[in-house]
C-alpha positions as CSV (number, residue, x, y, z in Angstrom):
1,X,23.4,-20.9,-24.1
2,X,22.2,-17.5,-22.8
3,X,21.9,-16.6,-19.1
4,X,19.8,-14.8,-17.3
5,X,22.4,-11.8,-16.5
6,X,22.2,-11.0,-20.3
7,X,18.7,-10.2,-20.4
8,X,18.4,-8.3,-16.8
9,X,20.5,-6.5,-14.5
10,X,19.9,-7.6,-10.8
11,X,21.5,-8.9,-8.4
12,X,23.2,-12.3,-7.2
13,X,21.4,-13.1,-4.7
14,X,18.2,-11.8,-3.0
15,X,14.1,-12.0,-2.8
16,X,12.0,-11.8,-5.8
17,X,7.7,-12.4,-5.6
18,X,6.5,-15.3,-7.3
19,X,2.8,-14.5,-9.0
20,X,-0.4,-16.1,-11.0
21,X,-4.0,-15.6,-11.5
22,X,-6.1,-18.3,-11.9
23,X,-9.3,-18.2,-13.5
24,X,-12.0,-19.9,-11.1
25,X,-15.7,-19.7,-11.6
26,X,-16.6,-16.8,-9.5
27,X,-13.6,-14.6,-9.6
28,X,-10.0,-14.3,-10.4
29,X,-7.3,-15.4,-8.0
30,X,-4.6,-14.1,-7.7
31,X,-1.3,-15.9,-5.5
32,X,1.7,-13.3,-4.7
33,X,4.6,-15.4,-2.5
34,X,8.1,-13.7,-1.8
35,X,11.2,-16.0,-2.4
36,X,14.4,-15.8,-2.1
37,X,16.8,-16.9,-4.9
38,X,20.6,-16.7,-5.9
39,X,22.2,-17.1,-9.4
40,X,23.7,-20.5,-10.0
41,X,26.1,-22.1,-12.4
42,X,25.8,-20.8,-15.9
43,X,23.5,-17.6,-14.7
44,X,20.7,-20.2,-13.8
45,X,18.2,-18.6,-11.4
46,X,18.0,-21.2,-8.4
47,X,14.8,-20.4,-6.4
48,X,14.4,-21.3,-2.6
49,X,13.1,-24.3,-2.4
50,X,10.4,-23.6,0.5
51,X,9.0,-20.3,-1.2
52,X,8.2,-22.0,-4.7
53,X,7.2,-25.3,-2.8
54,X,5.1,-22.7,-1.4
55,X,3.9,-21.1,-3.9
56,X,3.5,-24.7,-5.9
57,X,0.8,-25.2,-3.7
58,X,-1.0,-22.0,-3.3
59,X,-1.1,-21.7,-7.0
60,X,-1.8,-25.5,-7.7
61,X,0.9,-26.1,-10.6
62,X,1.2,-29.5,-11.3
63,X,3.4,-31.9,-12.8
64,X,3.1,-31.4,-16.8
65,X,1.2,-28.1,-16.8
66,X,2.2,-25.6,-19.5
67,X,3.0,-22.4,-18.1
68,X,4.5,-19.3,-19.4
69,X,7.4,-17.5,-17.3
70,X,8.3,-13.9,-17.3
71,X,10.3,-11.6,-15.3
72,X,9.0,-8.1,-14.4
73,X,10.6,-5.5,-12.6
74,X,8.3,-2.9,-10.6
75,X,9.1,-0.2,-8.3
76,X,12.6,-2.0,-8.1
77,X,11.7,-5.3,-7.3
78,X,11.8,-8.3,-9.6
79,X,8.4,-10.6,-9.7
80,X,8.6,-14.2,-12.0
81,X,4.9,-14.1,-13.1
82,X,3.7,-17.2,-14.3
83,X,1.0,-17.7,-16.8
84,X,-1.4,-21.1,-17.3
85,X,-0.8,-21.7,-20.7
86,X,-4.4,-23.7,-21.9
């Protein structure tokens, strides 16, 4: 198994922003929540469990919803962006 460190050069520990737009009925929203993370075990990203508990409930993933996860780096700063998969 790959990890993470193979694919992208950043640090052990540190803060990252979690993002999504969702589609609603009169506009796009879009949810942007900093977290702080270190690299586990096997190069596993562990997120802080209050920012993407946080972020769980301002972008209103659920249990079973199919979303697709990439890392972006901008202006030196990491986001995971997460996209609702239908």
């Amino acid at each position: 198994m790959r990890s993470l460190k193979d694919f992208c050069s950043i640090p052990r520990t540190g803060s990252l922003t979690l993002e999504i737009t969702l589609d609603s009925e009169d506009d796009d929203i879009s949810v942007s929540i900093p977290c702080s993370y270190f690299i586990g075990l096997g190069g596993r990203m562990v997120l802080n469990k209050e920012g993407f508990g946080n972020f769980l409930r301002a972008s209103s993933i659920e249990v079973n919803n199919l979303v697709l996860i990439t890392f972006k780096e901008r202006d030196q700063e990491l986001a995971v962006v997460f996209n609702p998969l239908p």
